[in-house]
DSSP file (Angstrom, degrees, kcal/mol; ACC not computed):
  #  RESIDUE AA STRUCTURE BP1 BP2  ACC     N-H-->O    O-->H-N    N-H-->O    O-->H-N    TCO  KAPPA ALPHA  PHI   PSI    X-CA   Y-CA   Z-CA
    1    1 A X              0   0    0      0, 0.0     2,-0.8     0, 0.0     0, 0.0   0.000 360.0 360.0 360.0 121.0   26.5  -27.8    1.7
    2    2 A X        +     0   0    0      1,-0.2     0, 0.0     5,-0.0     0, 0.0  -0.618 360.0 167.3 -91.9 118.2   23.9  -30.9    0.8
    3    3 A X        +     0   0    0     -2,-0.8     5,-0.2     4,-0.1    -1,-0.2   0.328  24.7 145.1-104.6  12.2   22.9  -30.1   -3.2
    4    4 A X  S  > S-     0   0    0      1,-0.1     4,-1.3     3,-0.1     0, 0.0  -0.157  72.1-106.5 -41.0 163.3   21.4  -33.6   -3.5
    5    5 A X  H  > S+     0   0    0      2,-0.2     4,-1.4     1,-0.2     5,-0.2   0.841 122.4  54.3 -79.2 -51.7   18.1  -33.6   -5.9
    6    6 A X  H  > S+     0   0    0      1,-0.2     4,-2.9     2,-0.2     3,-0.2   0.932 106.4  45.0 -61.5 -45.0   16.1  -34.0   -2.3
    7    7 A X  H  > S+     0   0    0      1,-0.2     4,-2.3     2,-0.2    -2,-0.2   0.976 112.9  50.5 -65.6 -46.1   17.5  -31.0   -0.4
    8    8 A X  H  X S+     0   0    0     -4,-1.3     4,-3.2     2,-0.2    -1,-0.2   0.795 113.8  42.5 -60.6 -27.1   17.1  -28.9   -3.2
    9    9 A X  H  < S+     0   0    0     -4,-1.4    -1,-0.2     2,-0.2    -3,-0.2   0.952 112.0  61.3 -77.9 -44.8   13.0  -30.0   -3.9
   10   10 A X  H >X S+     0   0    0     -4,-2.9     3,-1.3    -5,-0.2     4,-0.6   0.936 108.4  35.8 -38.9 -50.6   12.8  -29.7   -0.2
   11   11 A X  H 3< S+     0   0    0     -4,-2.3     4,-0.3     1,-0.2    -2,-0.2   0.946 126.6  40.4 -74.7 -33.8   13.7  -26.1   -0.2
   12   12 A X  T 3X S+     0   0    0     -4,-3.2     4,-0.5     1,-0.2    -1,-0.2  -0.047  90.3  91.9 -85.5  17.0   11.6  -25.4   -3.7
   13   13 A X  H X> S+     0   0    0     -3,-1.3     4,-2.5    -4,-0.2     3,-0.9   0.918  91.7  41.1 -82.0 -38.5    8.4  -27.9   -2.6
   14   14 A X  H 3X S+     0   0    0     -4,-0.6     4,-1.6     1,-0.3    -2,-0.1   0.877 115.5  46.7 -73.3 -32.7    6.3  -24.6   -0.9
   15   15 A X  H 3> S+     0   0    0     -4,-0.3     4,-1.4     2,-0.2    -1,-0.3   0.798 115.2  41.8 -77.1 -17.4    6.9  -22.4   -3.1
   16   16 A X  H <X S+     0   0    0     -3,-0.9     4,-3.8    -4,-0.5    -2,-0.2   0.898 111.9  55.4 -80.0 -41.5    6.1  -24.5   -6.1
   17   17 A X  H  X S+     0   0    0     -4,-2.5     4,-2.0     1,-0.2     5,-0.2   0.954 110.5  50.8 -29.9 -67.5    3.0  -26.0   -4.4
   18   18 A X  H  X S+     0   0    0     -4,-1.6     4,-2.0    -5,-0.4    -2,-0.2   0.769 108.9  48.4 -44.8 -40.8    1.9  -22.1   -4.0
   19   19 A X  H  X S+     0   0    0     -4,-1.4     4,-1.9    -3,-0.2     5,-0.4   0.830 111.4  50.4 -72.4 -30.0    2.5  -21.2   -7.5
   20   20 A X  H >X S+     0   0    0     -4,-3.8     4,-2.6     2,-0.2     3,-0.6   0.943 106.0  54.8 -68.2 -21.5    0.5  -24.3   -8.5
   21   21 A X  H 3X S+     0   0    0     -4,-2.0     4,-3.0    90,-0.5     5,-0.3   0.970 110.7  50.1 -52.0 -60.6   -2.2  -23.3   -6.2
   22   22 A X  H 3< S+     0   0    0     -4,-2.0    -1,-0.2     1,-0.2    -2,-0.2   0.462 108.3  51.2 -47.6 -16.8   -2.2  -19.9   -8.2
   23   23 A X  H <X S+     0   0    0     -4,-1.9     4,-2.9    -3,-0.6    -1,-0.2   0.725 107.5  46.3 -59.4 -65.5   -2.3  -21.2  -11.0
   24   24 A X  H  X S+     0   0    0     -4,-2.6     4,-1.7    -5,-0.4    -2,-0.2   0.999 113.1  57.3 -52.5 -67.6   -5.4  -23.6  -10.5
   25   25 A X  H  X S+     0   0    0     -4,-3.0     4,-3.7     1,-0.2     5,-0.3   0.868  99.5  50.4 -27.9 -46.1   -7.1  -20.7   -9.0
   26   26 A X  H  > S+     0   0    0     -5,-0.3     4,-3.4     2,-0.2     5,-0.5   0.978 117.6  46.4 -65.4 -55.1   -6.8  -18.4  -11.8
   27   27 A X  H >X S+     0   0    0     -4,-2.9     4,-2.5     2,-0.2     3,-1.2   0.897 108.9  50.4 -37.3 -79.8   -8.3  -21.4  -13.8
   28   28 A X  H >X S+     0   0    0     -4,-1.7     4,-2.9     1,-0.2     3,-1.9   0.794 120.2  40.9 -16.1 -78.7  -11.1  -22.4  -11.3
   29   29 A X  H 3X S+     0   0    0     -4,-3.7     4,-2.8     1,-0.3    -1,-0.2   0.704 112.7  50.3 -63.8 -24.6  -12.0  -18.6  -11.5
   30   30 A X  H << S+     0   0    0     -4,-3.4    -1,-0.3    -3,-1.2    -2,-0.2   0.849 116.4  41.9 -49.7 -58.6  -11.5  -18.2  -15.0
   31   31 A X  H XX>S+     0   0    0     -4,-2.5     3,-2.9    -3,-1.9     4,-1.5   0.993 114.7  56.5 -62.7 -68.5  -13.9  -21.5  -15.7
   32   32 A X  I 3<>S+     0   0    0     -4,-2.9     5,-1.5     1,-0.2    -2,-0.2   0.730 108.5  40.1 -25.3 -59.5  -16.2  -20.3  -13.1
   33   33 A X  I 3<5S+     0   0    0     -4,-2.8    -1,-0.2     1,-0.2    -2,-0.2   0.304 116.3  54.8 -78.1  -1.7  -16.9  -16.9  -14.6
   34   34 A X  I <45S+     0   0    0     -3,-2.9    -2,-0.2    -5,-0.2    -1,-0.2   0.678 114.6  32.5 -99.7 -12.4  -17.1  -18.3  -18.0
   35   35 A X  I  <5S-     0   0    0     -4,-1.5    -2,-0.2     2,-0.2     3,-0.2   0.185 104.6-131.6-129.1  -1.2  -19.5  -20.9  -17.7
   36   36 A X  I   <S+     0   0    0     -5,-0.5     2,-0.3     1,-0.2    -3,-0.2   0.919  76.8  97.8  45.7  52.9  -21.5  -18.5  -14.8
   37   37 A X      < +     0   0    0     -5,-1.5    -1,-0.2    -6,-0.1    -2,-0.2  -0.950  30.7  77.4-166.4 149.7  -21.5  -21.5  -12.9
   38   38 A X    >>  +     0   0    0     -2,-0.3     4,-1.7    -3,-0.2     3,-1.0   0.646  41.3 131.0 107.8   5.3  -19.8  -23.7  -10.0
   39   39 A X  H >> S+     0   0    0      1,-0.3     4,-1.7     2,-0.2     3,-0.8   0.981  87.4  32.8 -75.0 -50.6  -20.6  -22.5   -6.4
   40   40 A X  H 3> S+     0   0    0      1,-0.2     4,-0.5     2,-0.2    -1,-0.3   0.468 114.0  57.5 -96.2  17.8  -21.5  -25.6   -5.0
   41   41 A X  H <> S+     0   0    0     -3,-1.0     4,-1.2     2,-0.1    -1,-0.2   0.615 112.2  47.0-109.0 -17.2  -19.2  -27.7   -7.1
   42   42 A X  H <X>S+     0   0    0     -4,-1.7     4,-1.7    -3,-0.8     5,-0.5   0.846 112.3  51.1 -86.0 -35.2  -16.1  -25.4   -5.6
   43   43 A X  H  X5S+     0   0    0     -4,-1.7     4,-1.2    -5,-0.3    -1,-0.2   0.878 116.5  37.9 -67.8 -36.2  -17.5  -25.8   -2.3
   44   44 A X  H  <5S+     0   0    0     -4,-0.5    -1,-0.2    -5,-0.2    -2,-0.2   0.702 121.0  38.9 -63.8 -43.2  -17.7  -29.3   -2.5
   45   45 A X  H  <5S+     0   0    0     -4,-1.2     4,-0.3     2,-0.2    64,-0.2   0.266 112.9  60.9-100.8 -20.4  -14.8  -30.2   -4.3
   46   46 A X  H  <5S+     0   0    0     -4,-1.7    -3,-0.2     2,-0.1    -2,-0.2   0.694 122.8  22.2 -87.4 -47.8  -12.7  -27.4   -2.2
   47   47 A X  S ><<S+     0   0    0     -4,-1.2     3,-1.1    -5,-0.5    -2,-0.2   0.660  96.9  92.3 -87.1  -6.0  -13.6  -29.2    1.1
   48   48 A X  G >  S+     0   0    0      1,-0.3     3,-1.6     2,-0.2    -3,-0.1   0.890  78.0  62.6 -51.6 -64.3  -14.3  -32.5    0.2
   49   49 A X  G >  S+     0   0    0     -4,-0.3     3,-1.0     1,-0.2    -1,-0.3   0.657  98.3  58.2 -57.1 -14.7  -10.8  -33.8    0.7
   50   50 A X  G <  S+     0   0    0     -3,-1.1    -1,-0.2     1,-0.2     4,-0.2   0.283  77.0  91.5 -97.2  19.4  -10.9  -33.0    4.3
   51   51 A X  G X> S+     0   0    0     -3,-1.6     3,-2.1     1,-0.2     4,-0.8   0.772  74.1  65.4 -67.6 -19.3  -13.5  -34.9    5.0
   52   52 A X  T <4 S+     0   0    0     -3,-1.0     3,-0.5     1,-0.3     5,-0.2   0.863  78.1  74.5 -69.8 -25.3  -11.5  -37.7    5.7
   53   53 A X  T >> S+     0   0    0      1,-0.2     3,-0.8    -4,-0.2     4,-0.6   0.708  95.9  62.2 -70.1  -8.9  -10.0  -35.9    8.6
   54   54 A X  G X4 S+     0   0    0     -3,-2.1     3,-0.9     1,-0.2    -1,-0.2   0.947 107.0  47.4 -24.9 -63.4  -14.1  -37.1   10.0
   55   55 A X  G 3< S+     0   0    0     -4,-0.8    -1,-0.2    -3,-0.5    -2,-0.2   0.092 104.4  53.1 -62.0   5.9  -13.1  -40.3    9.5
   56   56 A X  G <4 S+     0   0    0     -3,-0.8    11,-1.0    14,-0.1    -1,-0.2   0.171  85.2 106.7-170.0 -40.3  -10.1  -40.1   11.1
   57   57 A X    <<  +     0   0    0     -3,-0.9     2,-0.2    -4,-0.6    -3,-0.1  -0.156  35.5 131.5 -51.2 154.4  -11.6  -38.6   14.6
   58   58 A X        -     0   0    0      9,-0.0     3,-0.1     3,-0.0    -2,-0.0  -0.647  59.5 -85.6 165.9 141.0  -11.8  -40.8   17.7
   59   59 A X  S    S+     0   0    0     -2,-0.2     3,-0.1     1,-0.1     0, 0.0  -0.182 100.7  42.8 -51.2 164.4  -10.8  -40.5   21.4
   60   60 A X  S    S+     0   0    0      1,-0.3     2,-0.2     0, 0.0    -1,-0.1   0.948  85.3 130.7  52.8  64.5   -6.6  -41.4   22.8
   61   61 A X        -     0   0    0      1,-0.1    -1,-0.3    -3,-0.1     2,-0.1  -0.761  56.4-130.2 -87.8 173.1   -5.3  -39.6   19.8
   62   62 A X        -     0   0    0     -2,-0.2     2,-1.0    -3,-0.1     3,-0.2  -0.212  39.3 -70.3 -97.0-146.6   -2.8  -37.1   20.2
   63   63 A X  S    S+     0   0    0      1,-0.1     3,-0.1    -2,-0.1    -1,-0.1  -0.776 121.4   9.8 -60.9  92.3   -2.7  -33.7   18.9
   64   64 A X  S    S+     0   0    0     -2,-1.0    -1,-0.1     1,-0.4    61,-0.0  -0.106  96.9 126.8 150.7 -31.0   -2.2  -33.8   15.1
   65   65 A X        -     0   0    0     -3,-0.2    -1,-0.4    61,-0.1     2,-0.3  -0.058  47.1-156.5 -76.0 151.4   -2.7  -37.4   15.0
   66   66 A X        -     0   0    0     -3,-0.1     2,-0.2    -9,-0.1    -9,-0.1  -0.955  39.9 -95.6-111.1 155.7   -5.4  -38.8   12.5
   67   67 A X    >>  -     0   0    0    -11,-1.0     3,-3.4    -2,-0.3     4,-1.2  -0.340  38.9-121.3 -79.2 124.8   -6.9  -42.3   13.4
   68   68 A X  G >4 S+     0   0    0     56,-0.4     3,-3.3     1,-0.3     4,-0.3   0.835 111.6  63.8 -22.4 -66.6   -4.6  -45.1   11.2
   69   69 A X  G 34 S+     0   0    0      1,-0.3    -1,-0.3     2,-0.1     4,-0.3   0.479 105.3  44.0 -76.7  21.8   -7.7  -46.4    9.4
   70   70 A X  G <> S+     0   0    0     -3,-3.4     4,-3.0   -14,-0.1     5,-0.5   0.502  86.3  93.0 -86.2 -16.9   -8.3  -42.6    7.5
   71   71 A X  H <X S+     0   0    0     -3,-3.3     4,-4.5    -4,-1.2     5,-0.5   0.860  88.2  43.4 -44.2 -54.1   -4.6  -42.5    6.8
   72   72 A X  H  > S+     0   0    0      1,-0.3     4,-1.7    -4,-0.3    -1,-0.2   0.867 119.1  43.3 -44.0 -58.8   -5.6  -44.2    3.1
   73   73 A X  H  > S+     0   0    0     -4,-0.3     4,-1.5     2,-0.2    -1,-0.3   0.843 111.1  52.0 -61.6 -35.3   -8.4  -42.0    2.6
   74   74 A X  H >< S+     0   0    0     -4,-3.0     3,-1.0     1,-0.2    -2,-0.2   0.999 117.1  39.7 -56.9 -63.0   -6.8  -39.1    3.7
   75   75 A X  H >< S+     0   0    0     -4,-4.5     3,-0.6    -5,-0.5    -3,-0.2   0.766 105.4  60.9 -61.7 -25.8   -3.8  -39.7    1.3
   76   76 A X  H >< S+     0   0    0     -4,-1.7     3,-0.6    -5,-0.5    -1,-0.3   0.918 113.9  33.9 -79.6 -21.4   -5.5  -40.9   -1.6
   77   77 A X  T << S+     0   0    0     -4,-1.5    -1,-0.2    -3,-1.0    -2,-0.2   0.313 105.2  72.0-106.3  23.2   -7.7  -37.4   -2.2
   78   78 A X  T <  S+     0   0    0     -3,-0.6    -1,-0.3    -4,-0.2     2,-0.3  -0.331  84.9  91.1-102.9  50.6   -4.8  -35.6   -0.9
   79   79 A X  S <  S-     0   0    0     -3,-0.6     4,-0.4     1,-0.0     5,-0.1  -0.699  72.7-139.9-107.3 165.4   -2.8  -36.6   -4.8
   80   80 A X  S  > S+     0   0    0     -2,-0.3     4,-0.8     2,-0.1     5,-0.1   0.363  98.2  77.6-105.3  -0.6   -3.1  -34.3   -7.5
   81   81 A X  H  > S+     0   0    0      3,-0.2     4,-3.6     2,-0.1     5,-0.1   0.886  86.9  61.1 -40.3 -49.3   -3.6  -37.4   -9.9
   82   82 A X  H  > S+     0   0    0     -6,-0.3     4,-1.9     2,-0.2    -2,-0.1   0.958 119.7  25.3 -60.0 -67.5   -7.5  -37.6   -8.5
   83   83 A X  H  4>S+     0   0    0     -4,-0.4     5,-0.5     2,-0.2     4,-0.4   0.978 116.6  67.3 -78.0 -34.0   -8.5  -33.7  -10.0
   84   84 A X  H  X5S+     0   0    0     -4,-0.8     4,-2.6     1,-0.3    -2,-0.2   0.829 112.3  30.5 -29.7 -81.9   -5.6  -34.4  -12.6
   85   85 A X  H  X5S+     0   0    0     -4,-3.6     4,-1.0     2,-0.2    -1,-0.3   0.884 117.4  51.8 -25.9 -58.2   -8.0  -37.1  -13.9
   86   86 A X  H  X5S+     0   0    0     -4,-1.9     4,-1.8     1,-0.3     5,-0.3   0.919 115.1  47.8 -79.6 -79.1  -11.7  -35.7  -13.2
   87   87 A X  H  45S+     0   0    0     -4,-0.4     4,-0.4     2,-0.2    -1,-0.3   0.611 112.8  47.5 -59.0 -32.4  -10.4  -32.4  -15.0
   88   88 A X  H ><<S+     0   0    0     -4,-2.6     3,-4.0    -5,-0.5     4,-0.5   0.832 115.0  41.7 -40.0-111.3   -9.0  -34.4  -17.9
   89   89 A X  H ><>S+     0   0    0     -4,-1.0     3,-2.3     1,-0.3     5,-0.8   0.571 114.8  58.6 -11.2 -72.4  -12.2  -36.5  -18.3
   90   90 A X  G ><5S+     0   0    0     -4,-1.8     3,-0.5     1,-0.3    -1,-0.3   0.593 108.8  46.1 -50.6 -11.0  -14.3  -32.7  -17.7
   91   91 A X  G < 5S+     0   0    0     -3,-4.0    -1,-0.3    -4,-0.4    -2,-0.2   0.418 104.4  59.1-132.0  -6.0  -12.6  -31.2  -20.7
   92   92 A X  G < 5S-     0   0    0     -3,-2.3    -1,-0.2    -4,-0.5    -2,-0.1  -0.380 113.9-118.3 -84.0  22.5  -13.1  -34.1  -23.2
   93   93 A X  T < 5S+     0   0    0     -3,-0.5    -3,-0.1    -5,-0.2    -4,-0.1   0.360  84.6 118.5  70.9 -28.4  -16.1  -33.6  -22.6
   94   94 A X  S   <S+     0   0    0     -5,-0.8     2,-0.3     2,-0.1    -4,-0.2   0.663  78.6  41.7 -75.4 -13.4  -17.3  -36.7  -21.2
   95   95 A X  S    S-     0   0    0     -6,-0.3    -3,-0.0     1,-0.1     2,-0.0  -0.815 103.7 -91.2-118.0 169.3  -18.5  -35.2  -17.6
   96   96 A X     >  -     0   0    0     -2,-0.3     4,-0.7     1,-0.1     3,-0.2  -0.160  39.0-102.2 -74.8 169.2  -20.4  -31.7  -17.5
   97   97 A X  H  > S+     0   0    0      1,-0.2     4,-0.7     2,-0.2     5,-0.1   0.322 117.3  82.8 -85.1  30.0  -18.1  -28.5  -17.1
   98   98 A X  H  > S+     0   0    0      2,-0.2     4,-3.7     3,-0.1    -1,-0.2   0.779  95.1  39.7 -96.8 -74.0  -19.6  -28.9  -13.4
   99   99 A X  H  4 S+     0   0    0      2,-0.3     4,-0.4    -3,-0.2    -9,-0.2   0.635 105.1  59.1 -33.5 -46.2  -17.1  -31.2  -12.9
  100  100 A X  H  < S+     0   0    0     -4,-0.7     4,-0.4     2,-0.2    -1,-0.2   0.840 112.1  50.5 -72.7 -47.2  -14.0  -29.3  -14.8
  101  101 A X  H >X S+     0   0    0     -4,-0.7     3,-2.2     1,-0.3     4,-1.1   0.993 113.3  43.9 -85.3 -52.5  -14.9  -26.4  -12.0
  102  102 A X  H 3X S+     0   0    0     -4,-3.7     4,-1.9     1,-0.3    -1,-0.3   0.941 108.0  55.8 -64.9 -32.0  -14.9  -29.0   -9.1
  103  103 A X  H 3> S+     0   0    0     -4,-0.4     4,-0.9     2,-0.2    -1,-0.3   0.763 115.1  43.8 -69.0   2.3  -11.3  -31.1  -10.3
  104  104 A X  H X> S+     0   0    0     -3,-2.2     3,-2.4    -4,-0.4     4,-1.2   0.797 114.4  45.9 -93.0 -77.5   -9.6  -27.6  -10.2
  105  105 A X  H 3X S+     0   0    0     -4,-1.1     4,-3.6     1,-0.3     5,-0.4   0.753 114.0  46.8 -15.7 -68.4  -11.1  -26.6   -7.0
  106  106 A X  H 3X S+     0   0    0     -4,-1.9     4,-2.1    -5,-0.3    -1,-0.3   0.824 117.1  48.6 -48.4 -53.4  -10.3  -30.2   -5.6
  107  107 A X  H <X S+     0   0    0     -3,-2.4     4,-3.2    -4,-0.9     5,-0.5   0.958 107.0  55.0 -33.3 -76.4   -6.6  -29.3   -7.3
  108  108 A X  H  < S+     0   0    0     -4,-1.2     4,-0.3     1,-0.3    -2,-0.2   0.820 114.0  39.0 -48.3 -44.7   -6.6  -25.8   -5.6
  109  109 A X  H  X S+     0   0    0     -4,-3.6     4,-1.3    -5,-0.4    -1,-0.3   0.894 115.0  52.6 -81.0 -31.0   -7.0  -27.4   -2.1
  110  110 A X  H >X S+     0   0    0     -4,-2.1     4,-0.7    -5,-0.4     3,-0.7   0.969 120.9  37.7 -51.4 -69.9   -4.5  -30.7   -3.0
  111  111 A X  H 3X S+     0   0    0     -4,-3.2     4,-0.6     1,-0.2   -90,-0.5   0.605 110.3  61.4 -68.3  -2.8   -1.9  -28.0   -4.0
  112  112 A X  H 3> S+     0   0    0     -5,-0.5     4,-0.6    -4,-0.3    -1,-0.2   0.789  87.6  70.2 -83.7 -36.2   -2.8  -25.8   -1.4
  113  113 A X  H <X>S+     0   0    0     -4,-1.3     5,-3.0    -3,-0.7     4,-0.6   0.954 105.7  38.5 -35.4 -71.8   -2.0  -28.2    1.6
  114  114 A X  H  <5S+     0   0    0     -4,-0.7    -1,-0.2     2,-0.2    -2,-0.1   0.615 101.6  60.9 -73.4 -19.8    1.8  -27.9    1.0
  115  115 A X  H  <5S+     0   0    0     -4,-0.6    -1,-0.2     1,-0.2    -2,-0.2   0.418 110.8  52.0 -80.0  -2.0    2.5  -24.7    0.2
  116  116 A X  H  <5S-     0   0    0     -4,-0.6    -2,-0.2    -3,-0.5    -1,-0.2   0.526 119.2-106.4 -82.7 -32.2    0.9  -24.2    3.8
  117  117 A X  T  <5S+     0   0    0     -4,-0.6    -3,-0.2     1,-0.3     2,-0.1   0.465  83.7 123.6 120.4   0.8    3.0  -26.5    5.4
  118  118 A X      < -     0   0    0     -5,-3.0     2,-0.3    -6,-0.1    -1,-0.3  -0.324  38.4-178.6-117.6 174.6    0.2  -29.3    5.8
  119  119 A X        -     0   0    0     -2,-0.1     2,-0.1    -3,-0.1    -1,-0.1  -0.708  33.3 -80.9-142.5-161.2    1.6  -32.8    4.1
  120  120 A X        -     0   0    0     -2,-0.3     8,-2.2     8,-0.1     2,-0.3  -0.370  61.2-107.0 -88.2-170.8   -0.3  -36.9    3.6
  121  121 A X  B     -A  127   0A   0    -50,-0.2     6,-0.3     6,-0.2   -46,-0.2  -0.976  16.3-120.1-139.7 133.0    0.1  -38.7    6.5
  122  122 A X    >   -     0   0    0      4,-3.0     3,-0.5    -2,-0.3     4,-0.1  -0.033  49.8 -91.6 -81.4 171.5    2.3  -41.6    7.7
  123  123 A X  T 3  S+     0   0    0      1,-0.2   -52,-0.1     2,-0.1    -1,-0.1   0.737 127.8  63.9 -60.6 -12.2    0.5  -45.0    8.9
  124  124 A X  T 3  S-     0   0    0      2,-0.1   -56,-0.4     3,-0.1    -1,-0.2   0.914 114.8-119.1 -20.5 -71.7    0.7  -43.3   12.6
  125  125 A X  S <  S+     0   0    0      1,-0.7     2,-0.4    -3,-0.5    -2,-0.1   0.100  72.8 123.8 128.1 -10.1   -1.5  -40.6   11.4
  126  126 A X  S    S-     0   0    0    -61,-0.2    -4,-3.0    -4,-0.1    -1,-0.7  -0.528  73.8 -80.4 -88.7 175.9    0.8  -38.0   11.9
  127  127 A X  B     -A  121   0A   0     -2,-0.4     2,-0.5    -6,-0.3    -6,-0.2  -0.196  44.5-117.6 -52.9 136.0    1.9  -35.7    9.5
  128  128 A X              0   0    0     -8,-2.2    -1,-0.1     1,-0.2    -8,-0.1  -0.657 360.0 360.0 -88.4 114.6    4.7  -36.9    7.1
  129  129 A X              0   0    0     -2,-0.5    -1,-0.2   -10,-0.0    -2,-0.0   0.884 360.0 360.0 -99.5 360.0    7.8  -34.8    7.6
């Protein structure tokens, strides 16, 4: 039986991903309904990060594949560092709570990814397993 530090996060990444998602959520709505505010900043900030997969289209791919040069873009707004930050910064005050609602949102979908099954993406373009 492998109990290495990796097998064990391996078996505990989806479910922990899922509770952070549930977590963020609760926030998001929380923020949302408090400040009566945020539809287009969730919407925005909820799809955003898969915009890259635009960038990332092109004919001779295969199925899955995303085009090399999005791999960077894809992976950098797939961190949770990126709303980690913007929701900091929103909650000192220094950006508008506009902002707060979209780093959660932004959050919800980063942490949402993996507890789905979906991962970054190696310089190929596939899926990391």
């Amino acid at each position: 039986m492998d109990t290495t530090l990796a097998a064990r996060w391996g078996s505990a990444r989806r479910p922990a991903y899922a509770a952070l998602a549930a977590l963020l959520l609760a926030a998001l709505v929380a923020e949302a309904v408090a400040h009566g505010t945020g539809l287009w900043q969730i919407a925005a900030f909820g799809i955003g990060p898969d915009l890259a997969l635009l960038a990332g289209a092109g004919g001779g791919l295969a199925r899955g594949q995303l085009h090399p040069r999005a791999v960077p873009l894809y992976n950098l707004v797939h961190r949770l560092w990126g709303p980690l930050v913007l929701v900091v910064i929103a909650a000192a005050g220094v950006l508008p709570v506009g902002f707060l609602i979209g780093g959660l949102a932004w959050g919800v979908h980063v942490a949402l990814d993996p507890a789905v099954g979906y991962g970054r993406r190696g310089a190929d373009g596939f899926q990391r397993s």
